[in-house]
ROBAKE-212249 format. One record per residue (C-alpha): residue number from 1; x, y negated, z; residue in one letter. Coordinates in Angstrom, 1 decimal. Each point is the difference from the previous one (the first is absolute). Layout:
# ROBAKE-212249
rec i=NUM; u=X; v=Y; w=Z; aa=A .
...
# end
This chain:
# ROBAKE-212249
rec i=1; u=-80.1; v=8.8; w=36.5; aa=X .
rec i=2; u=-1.1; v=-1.9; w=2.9; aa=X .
rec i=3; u=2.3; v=-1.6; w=2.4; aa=X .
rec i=4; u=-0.8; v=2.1; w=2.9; aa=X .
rec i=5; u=0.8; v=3.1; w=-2.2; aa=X .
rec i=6; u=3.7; v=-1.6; w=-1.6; aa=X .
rec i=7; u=0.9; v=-0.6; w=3.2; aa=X .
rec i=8; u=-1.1; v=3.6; w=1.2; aa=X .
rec i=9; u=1.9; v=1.0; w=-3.3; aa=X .
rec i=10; u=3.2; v=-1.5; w=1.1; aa=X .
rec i=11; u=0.3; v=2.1; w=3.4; aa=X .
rec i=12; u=0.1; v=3.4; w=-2.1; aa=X .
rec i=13; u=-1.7; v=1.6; w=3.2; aa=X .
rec i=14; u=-0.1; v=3.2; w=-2.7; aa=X .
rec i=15; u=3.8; v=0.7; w=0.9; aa=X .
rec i=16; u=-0.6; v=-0.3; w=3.3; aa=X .
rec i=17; u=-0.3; v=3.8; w=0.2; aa=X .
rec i=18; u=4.2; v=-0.2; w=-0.4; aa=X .
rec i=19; u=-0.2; v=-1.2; w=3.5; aa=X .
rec i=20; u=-0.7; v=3.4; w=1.0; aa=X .
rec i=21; u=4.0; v=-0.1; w=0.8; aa=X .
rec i=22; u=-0.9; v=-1.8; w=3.5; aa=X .
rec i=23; u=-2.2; v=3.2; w=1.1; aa=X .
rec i=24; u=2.8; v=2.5; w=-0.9; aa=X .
rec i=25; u=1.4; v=-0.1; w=3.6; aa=X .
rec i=26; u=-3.1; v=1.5; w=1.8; aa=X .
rec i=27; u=0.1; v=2.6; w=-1.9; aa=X .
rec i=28; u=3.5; v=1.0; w=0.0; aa=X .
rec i=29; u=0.6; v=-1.4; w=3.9; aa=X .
rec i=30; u=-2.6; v=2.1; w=1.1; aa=X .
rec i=31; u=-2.1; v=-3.3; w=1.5; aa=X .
rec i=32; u=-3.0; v=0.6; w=-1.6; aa=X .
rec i=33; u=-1.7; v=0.4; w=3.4; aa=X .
rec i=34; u=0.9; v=-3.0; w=1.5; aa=X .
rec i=35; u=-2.0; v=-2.8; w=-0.4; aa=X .
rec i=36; u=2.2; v=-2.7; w=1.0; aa=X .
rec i=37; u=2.4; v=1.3; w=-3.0; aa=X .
rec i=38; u=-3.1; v=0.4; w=-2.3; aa=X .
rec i=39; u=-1.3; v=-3.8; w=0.7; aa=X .
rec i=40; u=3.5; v=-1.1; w=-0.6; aa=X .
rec i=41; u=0.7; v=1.9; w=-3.5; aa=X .
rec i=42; u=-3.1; v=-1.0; w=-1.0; aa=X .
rec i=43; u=0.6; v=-3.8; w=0.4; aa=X .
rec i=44; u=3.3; v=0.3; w=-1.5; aa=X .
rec i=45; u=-1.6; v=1.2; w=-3.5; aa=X .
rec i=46; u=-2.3; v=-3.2; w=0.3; aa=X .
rec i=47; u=3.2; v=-1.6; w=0.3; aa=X .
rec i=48; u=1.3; v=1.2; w=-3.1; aa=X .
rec i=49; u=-2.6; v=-0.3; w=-1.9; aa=X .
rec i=50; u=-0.6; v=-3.3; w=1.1; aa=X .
rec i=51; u=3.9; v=-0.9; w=-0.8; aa=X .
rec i=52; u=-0.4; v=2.4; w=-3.2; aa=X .
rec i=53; u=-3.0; v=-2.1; w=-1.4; aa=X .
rec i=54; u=1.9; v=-3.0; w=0.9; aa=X .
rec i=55; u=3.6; v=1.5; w=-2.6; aa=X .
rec i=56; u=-2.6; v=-0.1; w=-2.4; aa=X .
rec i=57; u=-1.6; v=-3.5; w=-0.3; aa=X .
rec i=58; u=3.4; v=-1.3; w=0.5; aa=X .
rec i=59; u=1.7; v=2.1; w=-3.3; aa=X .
rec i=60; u=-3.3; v=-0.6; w=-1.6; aa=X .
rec i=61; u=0.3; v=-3.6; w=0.3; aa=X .
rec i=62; u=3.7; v=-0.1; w=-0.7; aa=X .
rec i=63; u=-0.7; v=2.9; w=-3.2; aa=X .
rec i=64; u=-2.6; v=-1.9; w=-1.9; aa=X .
rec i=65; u=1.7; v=-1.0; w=-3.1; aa=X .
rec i=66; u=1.4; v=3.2; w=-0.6; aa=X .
rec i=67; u=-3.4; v=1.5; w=0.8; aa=X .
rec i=68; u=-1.9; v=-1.6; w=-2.4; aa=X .
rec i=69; u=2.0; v=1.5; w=-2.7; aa=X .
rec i=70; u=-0.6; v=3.7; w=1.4; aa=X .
rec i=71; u=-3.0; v=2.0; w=-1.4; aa=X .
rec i=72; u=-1.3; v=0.9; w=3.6; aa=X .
rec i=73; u=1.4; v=-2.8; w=2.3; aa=X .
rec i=74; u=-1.9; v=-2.6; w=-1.9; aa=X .
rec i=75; u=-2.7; v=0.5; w=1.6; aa=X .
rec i=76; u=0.9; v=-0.8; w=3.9; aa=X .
rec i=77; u=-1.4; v=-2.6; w=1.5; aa=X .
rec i=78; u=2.7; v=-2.6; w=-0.7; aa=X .
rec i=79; u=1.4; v=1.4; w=-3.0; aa=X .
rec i=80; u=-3.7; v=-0.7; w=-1.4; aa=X .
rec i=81; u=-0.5; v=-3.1; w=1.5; aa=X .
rec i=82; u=-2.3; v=1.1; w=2.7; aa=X .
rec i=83; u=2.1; v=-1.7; w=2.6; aa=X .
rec i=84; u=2.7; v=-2.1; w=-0.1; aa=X .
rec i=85; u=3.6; v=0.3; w=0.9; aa=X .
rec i=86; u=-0.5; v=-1.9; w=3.2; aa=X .
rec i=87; u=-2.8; v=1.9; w=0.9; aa=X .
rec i=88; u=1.8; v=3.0; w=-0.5; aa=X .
rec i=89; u=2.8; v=-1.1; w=2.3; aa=X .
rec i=90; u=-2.2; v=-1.4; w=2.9; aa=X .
rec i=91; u=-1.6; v=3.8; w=0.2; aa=X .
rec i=92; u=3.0; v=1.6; w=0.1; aa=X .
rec i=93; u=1.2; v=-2.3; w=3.1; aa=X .
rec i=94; u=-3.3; v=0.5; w=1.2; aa=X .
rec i=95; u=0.1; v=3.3; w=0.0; aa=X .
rec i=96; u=3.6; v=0.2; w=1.0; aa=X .
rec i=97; u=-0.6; v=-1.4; w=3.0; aa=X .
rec i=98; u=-3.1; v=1.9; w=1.1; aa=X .
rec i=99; u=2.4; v=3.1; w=-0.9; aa=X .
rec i=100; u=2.5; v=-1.5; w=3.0; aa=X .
rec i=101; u=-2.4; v=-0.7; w=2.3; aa=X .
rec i=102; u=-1.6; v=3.9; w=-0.2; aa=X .
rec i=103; u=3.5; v=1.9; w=0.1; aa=X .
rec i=104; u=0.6; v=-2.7; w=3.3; aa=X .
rec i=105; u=-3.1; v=1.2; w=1.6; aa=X .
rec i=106; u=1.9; v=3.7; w=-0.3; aa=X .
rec i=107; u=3.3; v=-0.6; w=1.1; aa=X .
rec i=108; u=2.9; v=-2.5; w=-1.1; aa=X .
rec i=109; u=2.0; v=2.6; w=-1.6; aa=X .
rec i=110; u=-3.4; v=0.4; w=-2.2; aa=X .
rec i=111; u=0.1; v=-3.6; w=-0.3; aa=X .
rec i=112; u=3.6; v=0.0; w=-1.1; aa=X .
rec i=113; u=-0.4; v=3.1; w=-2.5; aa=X .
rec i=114; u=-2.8; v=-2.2; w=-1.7; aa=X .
rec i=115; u=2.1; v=-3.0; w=-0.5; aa=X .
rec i=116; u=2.8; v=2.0; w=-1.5; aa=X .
rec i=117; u=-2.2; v=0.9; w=-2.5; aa=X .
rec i=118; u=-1.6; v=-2.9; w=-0.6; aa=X .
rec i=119; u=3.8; v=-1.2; w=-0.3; aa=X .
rec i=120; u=1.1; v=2.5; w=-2.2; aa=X .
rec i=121; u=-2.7; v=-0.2; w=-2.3; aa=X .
rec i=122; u=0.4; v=-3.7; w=-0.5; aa=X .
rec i=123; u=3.6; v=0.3; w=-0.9; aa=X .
rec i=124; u=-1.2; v=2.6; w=-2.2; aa=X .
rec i=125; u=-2.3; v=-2.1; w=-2.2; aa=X .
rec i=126; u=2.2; v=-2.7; w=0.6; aa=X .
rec i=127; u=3.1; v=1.8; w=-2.1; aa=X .
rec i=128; u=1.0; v=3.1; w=1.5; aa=X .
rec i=129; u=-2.6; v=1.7; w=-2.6; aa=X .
rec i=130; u=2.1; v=-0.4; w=-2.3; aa=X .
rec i=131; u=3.3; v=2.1; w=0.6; aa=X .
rec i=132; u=-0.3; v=3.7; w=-0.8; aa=X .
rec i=133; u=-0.1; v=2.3; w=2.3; aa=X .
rec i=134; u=-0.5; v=-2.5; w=3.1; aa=X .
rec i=135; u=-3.5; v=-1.1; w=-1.3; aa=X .
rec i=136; u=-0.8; v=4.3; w=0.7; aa=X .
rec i=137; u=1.9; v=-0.3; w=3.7; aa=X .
rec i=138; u=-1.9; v=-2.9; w=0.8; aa=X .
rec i=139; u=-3.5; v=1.4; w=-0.9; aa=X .
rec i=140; u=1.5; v=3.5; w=1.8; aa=X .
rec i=141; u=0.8; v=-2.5; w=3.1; aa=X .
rec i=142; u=-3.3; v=-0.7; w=0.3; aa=X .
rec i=143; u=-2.0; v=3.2; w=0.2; aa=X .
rec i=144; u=3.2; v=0.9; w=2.7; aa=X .
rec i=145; u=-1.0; v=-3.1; w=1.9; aa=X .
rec i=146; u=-3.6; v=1.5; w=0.3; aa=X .
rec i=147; u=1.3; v=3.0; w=1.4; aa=X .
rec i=148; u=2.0; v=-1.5; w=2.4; aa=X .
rec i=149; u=-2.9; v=-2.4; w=1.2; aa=X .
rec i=150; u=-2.1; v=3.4; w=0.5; aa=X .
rec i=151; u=2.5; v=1.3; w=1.8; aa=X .
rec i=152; u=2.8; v=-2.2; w=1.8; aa=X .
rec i=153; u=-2.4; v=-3.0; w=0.1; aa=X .
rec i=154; u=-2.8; v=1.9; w=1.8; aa=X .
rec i=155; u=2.6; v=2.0; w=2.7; aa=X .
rec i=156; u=0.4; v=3.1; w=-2.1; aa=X .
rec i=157; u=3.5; v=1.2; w=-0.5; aa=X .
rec i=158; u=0.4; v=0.2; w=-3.9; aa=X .
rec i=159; u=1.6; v=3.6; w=-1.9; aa=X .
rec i=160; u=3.1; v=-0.2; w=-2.0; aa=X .
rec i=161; u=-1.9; v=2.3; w=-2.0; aa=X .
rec i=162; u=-2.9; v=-2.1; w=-0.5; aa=X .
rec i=163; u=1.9; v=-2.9; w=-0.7; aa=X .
rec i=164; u=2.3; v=1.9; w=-2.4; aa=X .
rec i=165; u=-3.1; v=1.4; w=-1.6; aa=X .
rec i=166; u=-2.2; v=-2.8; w=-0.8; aa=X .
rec i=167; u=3.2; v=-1.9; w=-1.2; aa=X .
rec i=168; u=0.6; v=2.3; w=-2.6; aa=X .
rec i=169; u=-3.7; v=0.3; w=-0.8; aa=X .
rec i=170; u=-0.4; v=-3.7; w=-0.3; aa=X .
rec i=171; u=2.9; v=-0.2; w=-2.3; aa=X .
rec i=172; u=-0.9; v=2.9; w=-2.4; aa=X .
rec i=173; u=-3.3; v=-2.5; w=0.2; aa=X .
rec i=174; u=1.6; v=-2.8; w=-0.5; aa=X .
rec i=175; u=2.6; v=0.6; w=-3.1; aa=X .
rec i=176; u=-3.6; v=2.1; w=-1.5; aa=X .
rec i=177; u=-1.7; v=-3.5; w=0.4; aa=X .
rec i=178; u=2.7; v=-1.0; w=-2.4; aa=X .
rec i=179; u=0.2; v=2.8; w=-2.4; aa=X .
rec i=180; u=-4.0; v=-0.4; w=-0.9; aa=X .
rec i=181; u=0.4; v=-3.6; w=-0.1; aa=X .
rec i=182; u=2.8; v=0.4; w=-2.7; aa=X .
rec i=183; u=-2.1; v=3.0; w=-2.0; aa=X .
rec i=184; u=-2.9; v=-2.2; w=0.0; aa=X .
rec i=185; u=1.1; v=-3.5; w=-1.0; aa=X .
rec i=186; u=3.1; v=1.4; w=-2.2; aa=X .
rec i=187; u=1.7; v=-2.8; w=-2.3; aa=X .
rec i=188; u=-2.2; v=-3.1; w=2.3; aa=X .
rec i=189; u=1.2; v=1.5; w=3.4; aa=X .
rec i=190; u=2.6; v=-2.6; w=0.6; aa=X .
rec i=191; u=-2.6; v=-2.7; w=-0.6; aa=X .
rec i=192; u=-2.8; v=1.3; w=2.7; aa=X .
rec i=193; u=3.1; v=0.8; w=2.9; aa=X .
rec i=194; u=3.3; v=-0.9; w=-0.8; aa=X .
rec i=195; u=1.5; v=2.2; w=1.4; aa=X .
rec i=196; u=-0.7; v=2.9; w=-2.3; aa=X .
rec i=197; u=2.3; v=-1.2; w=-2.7; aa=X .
rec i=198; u=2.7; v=1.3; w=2.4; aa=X .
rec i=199; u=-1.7; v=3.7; w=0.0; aa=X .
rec i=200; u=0.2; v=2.5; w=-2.1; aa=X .
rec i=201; u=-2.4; v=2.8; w=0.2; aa=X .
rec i=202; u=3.2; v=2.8; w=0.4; aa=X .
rec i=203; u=0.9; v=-2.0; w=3.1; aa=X .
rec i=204; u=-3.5; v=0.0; w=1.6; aa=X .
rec i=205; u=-0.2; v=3.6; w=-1.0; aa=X .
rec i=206; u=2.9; v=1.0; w=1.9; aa=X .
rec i=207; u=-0.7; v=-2.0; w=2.9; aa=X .
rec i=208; u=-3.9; v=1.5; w=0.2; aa=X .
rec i=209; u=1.6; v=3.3; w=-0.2; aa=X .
rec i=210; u=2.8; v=-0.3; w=2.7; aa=X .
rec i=211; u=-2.4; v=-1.5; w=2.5; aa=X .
rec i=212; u=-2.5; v=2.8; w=-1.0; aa=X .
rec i=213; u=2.6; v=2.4; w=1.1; aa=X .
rec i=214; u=0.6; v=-1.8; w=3.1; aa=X .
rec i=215; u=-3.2; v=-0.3; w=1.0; aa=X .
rec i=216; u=-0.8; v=4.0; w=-0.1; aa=X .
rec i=217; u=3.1; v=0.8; w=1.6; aa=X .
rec i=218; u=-0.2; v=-1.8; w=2.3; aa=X .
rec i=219; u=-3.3; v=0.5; w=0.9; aa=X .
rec i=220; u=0.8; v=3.9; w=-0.7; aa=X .
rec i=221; u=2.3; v=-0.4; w=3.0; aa=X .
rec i=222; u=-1.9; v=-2.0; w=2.1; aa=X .
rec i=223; u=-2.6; v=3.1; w=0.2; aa=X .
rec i=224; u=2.4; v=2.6; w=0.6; aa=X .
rec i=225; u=2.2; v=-2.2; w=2.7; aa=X .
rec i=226; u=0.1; v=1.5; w=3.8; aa=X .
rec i=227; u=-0.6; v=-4.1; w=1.6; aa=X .
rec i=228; u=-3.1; v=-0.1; w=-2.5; aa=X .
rec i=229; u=-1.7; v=3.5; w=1.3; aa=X .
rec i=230; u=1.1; v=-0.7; w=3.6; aa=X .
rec i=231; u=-2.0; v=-3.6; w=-0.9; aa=X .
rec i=232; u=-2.9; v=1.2; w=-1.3; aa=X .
rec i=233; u=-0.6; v=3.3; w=1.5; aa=X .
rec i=234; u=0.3; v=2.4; w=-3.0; aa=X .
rec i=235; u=2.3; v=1.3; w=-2.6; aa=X .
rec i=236; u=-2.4; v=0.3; w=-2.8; aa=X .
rec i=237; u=0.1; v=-3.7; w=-1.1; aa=X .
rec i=238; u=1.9; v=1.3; w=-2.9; aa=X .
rec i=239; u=-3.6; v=1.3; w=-1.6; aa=X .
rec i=240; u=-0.3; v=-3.9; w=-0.9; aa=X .
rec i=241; u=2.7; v=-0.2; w=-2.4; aa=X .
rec i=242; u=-2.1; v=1.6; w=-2.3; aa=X .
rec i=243; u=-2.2; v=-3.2; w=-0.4; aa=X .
rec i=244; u=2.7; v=-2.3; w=0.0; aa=X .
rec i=245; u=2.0; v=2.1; w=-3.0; aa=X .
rec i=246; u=-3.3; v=-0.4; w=-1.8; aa=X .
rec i=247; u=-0.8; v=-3.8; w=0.5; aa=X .
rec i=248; u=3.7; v=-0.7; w=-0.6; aa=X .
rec i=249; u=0.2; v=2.0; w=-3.2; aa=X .
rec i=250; u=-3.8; v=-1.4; w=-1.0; aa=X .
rec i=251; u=1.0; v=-3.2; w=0.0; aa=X .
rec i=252; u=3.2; v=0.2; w=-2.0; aa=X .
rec i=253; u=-2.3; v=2.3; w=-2.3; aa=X .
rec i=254; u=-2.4; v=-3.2; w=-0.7; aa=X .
rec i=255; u=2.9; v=-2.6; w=0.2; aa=X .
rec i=256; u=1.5; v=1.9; w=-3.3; aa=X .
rec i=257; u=-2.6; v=1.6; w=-1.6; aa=X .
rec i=258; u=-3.3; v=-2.1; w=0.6; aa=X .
rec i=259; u=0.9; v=-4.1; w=0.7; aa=X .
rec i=260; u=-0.4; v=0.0; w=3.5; aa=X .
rec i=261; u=2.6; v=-0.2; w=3.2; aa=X .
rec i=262; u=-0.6; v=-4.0; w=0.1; aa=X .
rec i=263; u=-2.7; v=-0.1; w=3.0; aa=X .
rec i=264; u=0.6; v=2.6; w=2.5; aa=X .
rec i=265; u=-3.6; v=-1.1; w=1.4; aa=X .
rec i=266; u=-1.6; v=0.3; w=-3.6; aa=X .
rec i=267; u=1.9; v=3.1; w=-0.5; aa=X .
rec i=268; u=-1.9; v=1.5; w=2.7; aa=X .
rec i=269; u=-3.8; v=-1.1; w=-0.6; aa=X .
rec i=270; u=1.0; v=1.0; w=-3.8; aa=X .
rec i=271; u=1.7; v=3.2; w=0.4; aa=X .
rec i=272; u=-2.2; v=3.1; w=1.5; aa=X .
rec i=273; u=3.4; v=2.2; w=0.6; aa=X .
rec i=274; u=1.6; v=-3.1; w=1.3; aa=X .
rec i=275; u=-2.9; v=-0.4; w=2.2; aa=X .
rec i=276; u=-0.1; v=3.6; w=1.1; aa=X .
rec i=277; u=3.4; v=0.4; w=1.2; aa=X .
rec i=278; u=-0.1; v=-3.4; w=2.2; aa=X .
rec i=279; u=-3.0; v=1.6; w=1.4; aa=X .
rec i=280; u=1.1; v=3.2; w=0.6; aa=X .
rec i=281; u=3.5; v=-1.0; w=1.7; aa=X .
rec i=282; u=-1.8; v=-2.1; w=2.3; aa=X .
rec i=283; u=-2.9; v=2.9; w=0.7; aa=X .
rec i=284; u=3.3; v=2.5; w=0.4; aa=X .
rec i=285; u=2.0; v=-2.1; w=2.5; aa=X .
rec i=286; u=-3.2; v=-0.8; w=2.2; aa=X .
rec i=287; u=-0.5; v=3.7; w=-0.3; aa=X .
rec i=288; u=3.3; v=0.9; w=1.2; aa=X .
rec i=289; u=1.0; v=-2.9; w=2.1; aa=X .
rec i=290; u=-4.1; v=-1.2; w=1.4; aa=X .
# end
């Protein structure tokens, strides 16, 4: 692996696509039409992804002895070898600060979003990954920061609903993340993330499910509510709950039954049903709401 290519490696720019979080609020604030608001959201996802890439050199660098012992992990650029430590940690600053200097070029809210994450993230590597339950907030708190910097950071007002939402979704995510990290490393979990040895699979089975429920009630509700049709203009934005009912019961289908629920990203390339209902939510509300 050539340098140019570790280092390309150790930005992950193929989970970028989870920064797709940012963009939520021109849909759902009905700004798709302005450009000013368009320019804006777009330079906060270059943000994230800039701060995102930067999370990842930084836990890879601080992750590399424990990486070297996992089947798949071995093989990043400084588990391997490729690049050292150091380098690893002069990226992520790098990178860090390039992040800052985008979301300041959008607004300082933006600007303060992005350090908070770039803040929570290093307390998470730092320890916080290790208690239950708050290492899932914490990841959760930073898919919610997105949203906000789509929305509040760009001068959208953000939904409760939304909010409430993608909390819940990016928990059921999150304590999934878990569960096929337990099913898949089984006795040697505790040795490739710590905290796993606290887990049990019942636990992260309950959790999954209770946030699943969440998340189609409350989404159920958010369709059917008289603020959201006044919003958008229409009362049939209950004809998407369909597609979210089938990607919510799709991927707790593969997270039991076929190894998966790790990578919501992967899950998607991987998974045609998956794949299909993201598409055909998105095609729906554009439909309804375009």
């Amino acid at each position: 692996m050539s340098r140019a290519r570790a280092f390309l490696e150790l930005a992950r720019p193929q989970q970028w696509a989870k920064n797709s979080f940012v963009l939520t609020g021109l849909l759902f604030g009905h700004a798709w039409q302005d450009p000013q608001l368009i320019a804006a959201a777009a330079l906060a996802t270059v943000a994230f992804c800039l701060a995102a890439s930067a999370v990842y050199a930084f836990n890879d660098a601080g992750d590399a002895a424990r990486d070297r012992r996992h089947s798949q992990k071995r093989t990043r650029p400084v588990a391997s070898g490729v690049l050292s430590v150091r380098e690893a940690c002069v990226a992520a600053a790098a990178v860090g600060v390039a992040a800052l200097a985008v979301a300041v070029g959008v607004s300082p809210l933006v600007a303060g979003i992005v350090a908070a994450y770039l803040a929570l993230n290093v307390a998470y590597t730092r320890g916080l990954k290790h208690v239950p339950v708050v290492d899932v907030f914490i990841i959760a708190s930073g898919f919610m920061l997105r949203l906000l910097a789509g929305t509040a950071g760009i001068g959208i007002e953000p939904s409760n609903w939304l909010l409430l939402c993608g909390l819940l979704l990016t928990l059921m995510l999150g304590f999934g993340k878990r569960r096929a990290e337990l099913q898949a490393l089984q006795d040697e979990a505790g040795e490739h993330r710590a905290v796993l040895e606290d887990y049990s699979a019942g636990f992260l089975d309950k959790a999954v499910a209770v946030c699943a429920g969440g998340v189609i009630v409350c989404y159920a509700l958010y369709t059917m509510a008289p603020e959201t049709a006044a919003l958008h203009g229409t009362e049939r934005l209950v004809l998407t709950l369909p597609w979210v009912l089938l990607g919510t019961f799709r991927y707790l289908f593969r997270l039991n039954y076929r190894g998966g629920g790790g990578d919501p990203t992967d899950e998607l390339l991987r998974d045609p049903v998956l794949a299909l209902a993201t598409l055909g939510w998105a095609a729906t509300v554009i439909w309804l709401i375009g």
